[in-house]
C-alpha positions as CSV (number, residue, x, y, z in Angstrom):
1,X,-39.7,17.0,-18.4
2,X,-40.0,13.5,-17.7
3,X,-37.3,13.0,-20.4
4,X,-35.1,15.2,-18.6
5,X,-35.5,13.4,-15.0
6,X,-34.6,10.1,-16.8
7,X,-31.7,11.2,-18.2
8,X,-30.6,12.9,-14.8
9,X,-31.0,9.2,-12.6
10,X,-29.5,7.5,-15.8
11,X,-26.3,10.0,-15.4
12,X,-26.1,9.7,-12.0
13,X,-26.3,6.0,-12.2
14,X,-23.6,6.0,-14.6
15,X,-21.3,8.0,-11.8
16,X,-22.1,6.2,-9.0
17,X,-21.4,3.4,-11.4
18,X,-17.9,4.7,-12.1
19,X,-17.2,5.5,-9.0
20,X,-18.0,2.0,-7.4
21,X,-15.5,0.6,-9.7
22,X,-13.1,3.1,-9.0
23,X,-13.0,1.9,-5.1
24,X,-13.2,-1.4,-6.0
25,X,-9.9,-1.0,-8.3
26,X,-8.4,0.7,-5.7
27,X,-8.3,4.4,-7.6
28,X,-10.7,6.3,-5.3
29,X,-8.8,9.3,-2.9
30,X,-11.2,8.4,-0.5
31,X,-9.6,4.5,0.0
32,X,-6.8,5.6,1.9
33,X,-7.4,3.1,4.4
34,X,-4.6,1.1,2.7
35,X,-0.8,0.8,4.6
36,X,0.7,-0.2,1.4
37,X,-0.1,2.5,-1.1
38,X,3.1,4.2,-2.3
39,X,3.4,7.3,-4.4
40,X,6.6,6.2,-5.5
41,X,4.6,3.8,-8.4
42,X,2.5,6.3,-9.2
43,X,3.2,7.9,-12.5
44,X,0.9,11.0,-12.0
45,X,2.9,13.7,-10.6
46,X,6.3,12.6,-12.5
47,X,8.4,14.4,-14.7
48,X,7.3,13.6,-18.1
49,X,4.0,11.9,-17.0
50,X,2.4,9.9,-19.9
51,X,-1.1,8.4,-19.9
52,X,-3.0,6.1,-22.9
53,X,-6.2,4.8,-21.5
54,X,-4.8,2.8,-18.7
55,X,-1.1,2.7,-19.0
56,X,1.0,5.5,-17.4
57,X,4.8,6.1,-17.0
58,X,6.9,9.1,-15.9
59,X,10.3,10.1,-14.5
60,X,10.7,10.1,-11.0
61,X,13.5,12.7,-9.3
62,X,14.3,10.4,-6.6
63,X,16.6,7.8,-8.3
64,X,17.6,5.0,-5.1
65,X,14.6,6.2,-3.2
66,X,13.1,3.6,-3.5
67,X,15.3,2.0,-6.0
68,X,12.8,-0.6,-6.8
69,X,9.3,-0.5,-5.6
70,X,6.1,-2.6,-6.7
71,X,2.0,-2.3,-5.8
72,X,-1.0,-4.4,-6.7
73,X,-4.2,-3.6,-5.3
74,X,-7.2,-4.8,-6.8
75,X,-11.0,-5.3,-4.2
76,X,-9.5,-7.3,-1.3
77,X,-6.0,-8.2,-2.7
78,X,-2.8,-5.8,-1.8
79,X,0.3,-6.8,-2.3
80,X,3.7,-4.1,-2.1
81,X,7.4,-4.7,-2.2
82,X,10.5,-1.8,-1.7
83,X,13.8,-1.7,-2.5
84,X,14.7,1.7,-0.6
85,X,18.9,1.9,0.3
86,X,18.2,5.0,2.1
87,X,16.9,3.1,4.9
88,X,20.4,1.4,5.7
89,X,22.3,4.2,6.0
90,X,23.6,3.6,9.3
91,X,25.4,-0.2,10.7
92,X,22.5,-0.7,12.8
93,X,19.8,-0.5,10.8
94,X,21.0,-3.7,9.0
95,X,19.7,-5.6,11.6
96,X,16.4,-4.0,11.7
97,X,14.2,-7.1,10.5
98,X,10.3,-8.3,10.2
99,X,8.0,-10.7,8.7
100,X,4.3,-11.6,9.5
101,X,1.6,-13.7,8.0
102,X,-1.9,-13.4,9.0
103,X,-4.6,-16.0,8.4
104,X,-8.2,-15.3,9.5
105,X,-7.5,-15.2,13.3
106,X,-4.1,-16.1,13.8
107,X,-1.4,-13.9,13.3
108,X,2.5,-15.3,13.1
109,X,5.6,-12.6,13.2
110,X,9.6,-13.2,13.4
111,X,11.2,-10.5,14.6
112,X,15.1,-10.1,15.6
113,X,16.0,-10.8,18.9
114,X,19.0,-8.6,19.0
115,X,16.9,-5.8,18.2
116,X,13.6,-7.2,19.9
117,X,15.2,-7.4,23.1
118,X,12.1,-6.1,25.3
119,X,10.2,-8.7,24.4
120,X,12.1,-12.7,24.1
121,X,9.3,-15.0,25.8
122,X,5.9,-14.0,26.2
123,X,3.0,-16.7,27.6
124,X,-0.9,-16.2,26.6
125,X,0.3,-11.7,26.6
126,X,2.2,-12.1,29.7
127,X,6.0,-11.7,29.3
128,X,8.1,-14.0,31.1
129,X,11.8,-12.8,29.6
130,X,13.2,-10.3,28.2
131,X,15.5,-7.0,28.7
């Protein structure tokens, strides 16, 4: 009986195991907490889906949406780019444009002003012009 306790923590070990590394890699349901994950690059789900061990591919339905798309996430590091032509489909959103950068505290955007318009100057959170 002993036996069969040991071998009980021992499996139990092992999944708690597997699971830690799951979240750490980034493969758990339960990290959602992430604003770049995409199902767009994952191949579950697709037509044809294809697994060996690690490596996965499929055929996606949605051919320009997102034409090009790209995820890394491994423990702290993220990183995502898109390449989605169904979000210009209008004039106006052309101009729709962001960047930021954050490091430690300080956080740094550039935004457009054309479209940004409710917001030009702002001093220590207290805005001083702007339509």
């Amino acid at each position: 009986q002993a036996s069969a306790s040991g071998e009980t923590s021992s499996a139990t070990g092992t999944a708690v195991a597997g699971q830690l590394l799951r979240v750490a890699m980034g493969n758990s349901s339960s990290s959602s907490s992430s604003s770049y994950t995409s199902s767009a690059t994952e191949s579950h789900g697709k037509s044809y889906h294809t697994k060996c061990i690690f490596f996965g591919c499929g055929l996606s339905d949605n051919m320009c949406e997102p034409a090009l798309a790209s995820d890394v996430r491994c423990c702290c590091f993220e990183a995502a780019v898109k390449v989605d032509p169904s979000q210009c489909k209008d004039a106006h959103q052309l101009c729709i444009a962001r960047a930021g950068v954050k490091v430690g505290p300080v956080v740094v955007d550039a935004t457009n002003p054309f479209v940004d318009k409710h917001e030009l100057i702002v001093v220590a959170e207290n805005k001083v012009a702007g339509c």
